[in-house]
N, C-alpha and C positions, 0 to 999 in steps of 0.2 A: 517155804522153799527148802528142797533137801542140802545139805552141808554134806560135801566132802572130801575126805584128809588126802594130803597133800599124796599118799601116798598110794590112794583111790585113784587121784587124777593122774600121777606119773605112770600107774600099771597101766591103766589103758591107754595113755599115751606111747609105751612102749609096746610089751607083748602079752601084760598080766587083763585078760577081759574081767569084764565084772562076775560072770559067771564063774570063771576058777576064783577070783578075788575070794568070794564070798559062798563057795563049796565048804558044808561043814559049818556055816555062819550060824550065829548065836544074834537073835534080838532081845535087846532091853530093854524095857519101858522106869522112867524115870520120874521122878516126879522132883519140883526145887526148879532156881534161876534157867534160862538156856541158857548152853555155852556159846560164846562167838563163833566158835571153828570145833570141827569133829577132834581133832587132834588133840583138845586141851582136857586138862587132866579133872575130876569131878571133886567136889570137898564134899565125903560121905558124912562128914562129922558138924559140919556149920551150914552148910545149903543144900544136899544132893538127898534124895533117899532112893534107891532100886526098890521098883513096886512088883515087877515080876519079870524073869526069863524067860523066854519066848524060844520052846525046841521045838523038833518033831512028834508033836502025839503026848506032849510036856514026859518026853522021856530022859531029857537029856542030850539024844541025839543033836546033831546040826541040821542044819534044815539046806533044803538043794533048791535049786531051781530049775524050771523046764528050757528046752532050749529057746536063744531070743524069738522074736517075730514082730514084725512089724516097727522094729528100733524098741521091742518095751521086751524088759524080762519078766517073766511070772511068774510067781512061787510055784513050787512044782503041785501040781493038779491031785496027785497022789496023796499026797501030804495034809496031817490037819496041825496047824502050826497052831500050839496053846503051850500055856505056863499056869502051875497055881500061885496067885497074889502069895508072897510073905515079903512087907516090907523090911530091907533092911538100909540101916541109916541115919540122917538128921529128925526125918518126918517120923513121928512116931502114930501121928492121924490112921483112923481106921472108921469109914473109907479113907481112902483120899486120891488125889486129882492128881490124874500124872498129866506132864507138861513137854515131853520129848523122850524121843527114841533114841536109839544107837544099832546099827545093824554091824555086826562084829566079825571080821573074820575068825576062823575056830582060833580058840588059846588065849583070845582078847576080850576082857569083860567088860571091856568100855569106860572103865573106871581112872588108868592111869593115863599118863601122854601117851600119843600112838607113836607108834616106832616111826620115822624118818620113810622107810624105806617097804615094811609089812604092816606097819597100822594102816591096812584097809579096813575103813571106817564109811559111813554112810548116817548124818544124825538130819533127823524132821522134828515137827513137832507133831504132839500125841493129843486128839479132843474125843470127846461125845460125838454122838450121830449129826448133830446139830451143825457143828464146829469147822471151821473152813482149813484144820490141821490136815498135815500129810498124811496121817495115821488115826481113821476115824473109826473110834469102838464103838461099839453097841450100848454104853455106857458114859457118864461122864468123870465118875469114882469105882475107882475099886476096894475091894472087901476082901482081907485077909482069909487066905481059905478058900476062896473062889479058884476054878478055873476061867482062864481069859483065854479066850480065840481069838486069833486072827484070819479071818475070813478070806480077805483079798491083799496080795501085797504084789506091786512091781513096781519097777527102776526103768521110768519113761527115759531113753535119751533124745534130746529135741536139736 
């Protein structure tokens, strides 16, 4: 079930939609404990390792989305959204198994507390094909050095 920060649920509550929220958003793939709540901050040094950044075309770029439809947003169509594996962190395993996401808005690596008020935040969990995660790879490990796609991503709202 996706987790999101309080400040996720306030923008759309008010006037911030998920769409601008997350214009220019950065995904992370994590691997280590999941957190309780998107907000809470990662221990890169005892539990946490980033297995790979997730931009547009793994340029860097932020990654956009098309417009809503249907209540569900969808990565934008145009876009191939990938990252090359380097872990950095607690895990020094190569492969190794990531266990959750973080979808970031731009300037937020997902690593410290989120702002109150701008840490728009969105975290799931990350599996293999197999896997009943929110975020399902074509994989179950990743390998340093690889490039990782993400093929299909949207933000059902029910």
């Amino acid at each position: 079930m996706l987790k999101y920060s309080v400040a996720c649920k306030n923008g759309v509550l008010n006037s911030t939609g998920l769409k601008t929220q997350f214009n220019l958003a950065k995904l992370y793939i994590f691997a280590g404990a999941i957190p309780d709540t998107a907000e809470e901050a990662l221990d890169m040094v005892a539990t946490h390792t980033e297995c790979v950044p997730i931009t547009n075309n793994s340029t860097g770029t932020g990654l956009t989305f098309d417009s809503p439809s249907g209540g569900v947003l969808y990565k934008a169509a145009a876009e191939t959204w990938s990252g090359v594996v380097a872990t950095d962190g607690f895990d020094t395993s190569n492969p190794i198994t990531p266990t959750f996401y973080r979808l970031c808005a731009a300037g937020d690596n997902g690593r410290g507390v989120a702002d109150g008020s701008t840490g728009y935040r969105i975290q799931g969990t990350v599996g293999g094909p197999g896997s009943g995660a929110d975020l399902r790879l074509g994989t179950d490990t990743l390998t340093n050095g690889n490039t990782q796609p993400i093929g299909d991503y949207s933000i059902n709202v029910e």
